[in-house]
N, C-alpha and C positions, 0 to 999 in steps of 0.2 A: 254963162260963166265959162271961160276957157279953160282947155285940159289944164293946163301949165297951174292955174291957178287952185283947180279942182285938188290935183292932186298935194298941193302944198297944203291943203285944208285934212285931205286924209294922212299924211302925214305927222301932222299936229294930232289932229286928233287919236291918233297913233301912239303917240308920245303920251299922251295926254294919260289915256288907260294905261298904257304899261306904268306909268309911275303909281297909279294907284293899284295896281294888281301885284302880288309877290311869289317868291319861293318860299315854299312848308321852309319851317327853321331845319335848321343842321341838328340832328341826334346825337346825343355824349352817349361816349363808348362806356359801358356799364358790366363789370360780368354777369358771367349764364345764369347764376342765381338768384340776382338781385327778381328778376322777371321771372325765369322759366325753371322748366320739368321735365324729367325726361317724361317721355309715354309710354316706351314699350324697348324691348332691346336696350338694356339699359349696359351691358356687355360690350356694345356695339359704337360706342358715343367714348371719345378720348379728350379730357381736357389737358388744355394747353396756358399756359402764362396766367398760372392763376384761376381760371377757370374765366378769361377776356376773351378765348378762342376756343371750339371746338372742332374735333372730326369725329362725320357721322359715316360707317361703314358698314359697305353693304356683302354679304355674299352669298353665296348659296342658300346657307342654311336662315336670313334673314336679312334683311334690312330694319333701319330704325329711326325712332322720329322725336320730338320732344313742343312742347306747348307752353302757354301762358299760365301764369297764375291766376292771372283774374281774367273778367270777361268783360269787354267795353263795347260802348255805344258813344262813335262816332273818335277822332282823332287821327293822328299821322302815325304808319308804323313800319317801319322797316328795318332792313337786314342787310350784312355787308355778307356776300355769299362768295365765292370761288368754285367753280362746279369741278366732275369730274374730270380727269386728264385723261389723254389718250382713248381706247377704243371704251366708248362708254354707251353702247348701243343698246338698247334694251332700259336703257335705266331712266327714271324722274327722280327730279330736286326737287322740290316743293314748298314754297313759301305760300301763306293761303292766311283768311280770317272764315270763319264759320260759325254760325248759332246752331244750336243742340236740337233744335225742333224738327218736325216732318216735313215741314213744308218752311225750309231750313233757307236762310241766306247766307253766300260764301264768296268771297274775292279771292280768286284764282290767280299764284305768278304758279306754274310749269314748264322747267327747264327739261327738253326730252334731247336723250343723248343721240349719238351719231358715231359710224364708222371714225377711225383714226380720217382724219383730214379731210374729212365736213363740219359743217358748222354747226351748231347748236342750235336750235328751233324752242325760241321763246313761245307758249302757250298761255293766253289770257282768256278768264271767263268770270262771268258773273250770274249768279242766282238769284232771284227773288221768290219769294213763298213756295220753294221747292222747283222753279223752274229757271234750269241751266239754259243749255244749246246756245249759247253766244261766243264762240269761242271765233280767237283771233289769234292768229300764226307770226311771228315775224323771226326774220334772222338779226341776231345784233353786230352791230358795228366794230365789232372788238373780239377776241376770242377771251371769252369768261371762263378758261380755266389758268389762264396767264397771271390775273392776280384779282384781288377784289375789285368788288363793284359792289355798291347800293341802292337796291330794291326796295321802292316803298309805297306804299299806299296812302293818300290823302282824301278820307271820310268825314262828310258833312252834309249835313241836309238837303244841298243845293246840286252834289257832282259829288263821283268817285273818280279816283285821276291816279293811275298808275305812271312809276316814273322809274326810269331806269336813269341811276346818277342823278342829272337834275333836270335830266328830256322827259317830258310826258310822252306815252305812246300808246297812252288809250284814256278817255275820257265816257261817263258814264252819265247823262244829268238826270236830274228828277223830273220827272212828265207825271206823276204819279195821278195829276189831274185830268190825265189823258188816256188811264187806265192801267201806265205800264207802273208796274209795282217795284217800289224802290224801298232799299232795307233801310231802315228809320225808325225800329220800335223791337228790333229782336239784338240782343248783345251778342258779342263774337269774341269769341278766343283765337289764338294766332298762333297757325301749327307749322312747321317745319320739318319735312321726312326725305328721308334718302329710300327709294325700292325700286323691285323690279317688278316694270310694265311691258314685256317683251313683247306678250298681246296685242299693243296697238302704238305701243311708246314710239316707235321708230317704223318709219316706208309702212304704216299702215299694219303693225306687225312682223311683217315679213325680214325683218333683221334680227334675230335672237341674240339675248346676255352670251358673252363670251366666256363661262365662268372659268377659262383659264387665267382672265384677266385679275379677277378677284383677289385680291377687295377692292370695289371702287369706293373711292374717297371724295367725301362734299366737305369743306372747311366753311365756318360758318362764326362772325364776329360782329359787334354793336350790336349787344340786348337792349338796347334802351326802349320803351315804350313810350308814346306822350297820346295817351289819348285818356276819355272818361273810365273810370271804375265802375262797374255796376252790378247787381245779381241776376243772375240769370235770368229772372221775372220781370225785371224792370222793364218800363218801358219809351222811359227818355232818361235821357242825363238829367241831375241836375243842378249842373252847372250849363244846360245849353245856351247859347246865343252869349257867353262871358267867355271862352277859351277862346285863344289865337286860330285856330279854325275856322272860329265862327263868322270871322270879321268879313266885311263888305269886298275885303280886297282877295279872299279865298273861296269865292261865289261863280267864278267863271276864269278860265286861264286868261293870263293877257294876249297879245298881238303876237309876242316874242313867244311863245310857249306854243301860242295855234302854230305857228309858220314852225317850229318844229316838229311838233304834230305831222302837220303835213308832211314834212321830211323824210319820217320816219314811214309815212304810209303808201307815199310813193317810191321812195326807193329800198323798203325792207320788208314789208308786208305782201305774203305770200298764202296768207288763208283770211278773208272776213267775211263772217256770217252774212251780213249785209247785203254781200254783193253772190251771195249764192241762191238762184231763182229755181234749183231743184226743191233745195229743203224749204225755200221761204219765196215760194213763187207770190208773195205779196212783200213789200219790204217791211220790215217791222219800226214802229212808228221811230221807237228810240234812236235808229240809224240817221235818221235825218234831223234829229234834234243833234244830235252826237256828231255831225258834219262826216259821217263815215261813207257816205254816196256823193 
């Protein structure tokens, strides 16, 4: 078969998948208490239009955070965030899902701040049965304290798929029959905090909070939720395999979505687990499932 011809065939067939594969739907904007709570620092959290918008701030004496009402097993859930402005060194935004157990499952967005005119350093991780250490670093293409943007997560039996607006720029799949353990039987609640990580948040630690700067501000809007309801015990939905998650075309990204991916990983991706042979002098199976080498 000649090139010329080969590749009109990848082409098609190119086409072919993207039309069956899609974008998670669009979230309706809902206010803060249709879904959520505060947590802690309830002083600390300013509603705005209604209670459609909040700010969470942070200073000295505290930072503060707020959660979900219920606890769900498997759906799409995200957040239109705004991080903080100016010198916000020392600090994490934190968008995240986590179950309550020891050996506990958590999807990780960590926004870590930076001196006045650096960039923001995107932090993603993911746990299974209490084990972290996956984390992946990227800069984004935009400076995210200029105006909103939406962060969200799309959970399903098949792949977790973080997406910043409507680029994916980390994919997580199931291998679970290859040993690596994938969350699929523990529900999660969906928490949001502003605090100070001076510790490790920024160059390793070595940047500390300015707290002249104080109070930094995180604005934070779209509560909507669309995933299953469950109790904390449960161990499947049950509604699974009938929700719009579920379906054939939310099982793997399409063509359009990988080659973003990739975009994202070649020219913004500045930390992956994957590719670091100190801690993981063998690569871990999921990297290569996940096309992360």
């Amino acid at each position: 078969m000649n090139s010329s011809l080969w590749n009109c065939l990848i082409l098609l067939s190119s086409f072919v998948y993207a039309s069956f594969a899609a974008n998670p739907r669009t979230p309706i904007d809902v206010p803060f208490g249709r879904n959520y709570v505060p947590t802690w620092a309830y002083d600390h959290i300013k509603y705005l239009n209604g209670g459609s918008e909040i700010l969470l701030n942070l200073d000295k004496s505290t930072g503060t955070g707020f959660q979900s009402k219920g606890s769900y097993l498997f759906g799409h859930f995200s957040m239109y965030i705004r991080m903080v402005a100016g010198d916000s060194a020392g600090t994490v935004t934190a968008f995240y899902l986590s179950s309550q157990t020891a050996e506990h499952d958590e999807i990780d967005f960590e926004f870590l701040g930076n001196r006045t005119g650096q960039p923001y350093i995107l932090q993603t991780n993911v746990f299974t049965g209490g084990k972290g250490d996956r984390e992946q670093r990227i800069y984004l293409w935009f400076d995210p304290t200029k105006a909103y943007h939406r962060y969200s997560v799309l959970w399903n039996m098949f792949q977790i798929v973080f997406f910043v607006d409507d680029i994916p720029i980390r994919v997580f799949k199931n291998i679970n029959q290859l040993g690596v353990k994938y969350p699929f039987s523990q529900p999660m609640k969906i928490y949001n905090s502003l605090w100070n990580a001076d510790d490790w948040a920024t160059r390793g630690g070595l940047e500390k909070t300015d707290w002249s700067k104080a109070p930094f501000i995180a604005s934070y809007k779209g509560f909507h939720i669309d995933g299953c309801e469950a109790s904390v015990n449960a161990k499947f939905c049950d509604t699974q395999g009938k929700r719009w998650w579920d379906q054939p075309e939310f099982h793997d990204l399409d063509v359009a979505q990988w080659q973003r991916l990739r975009w994202v990983r070649q020219k913004y991706t500045i930390y992956n687990y994957c590719n670091d042979r100190k801690r993981y002098p063998q690569v871990p199976q999921e990297c290569t499932r996940d096309r992360d080498i």
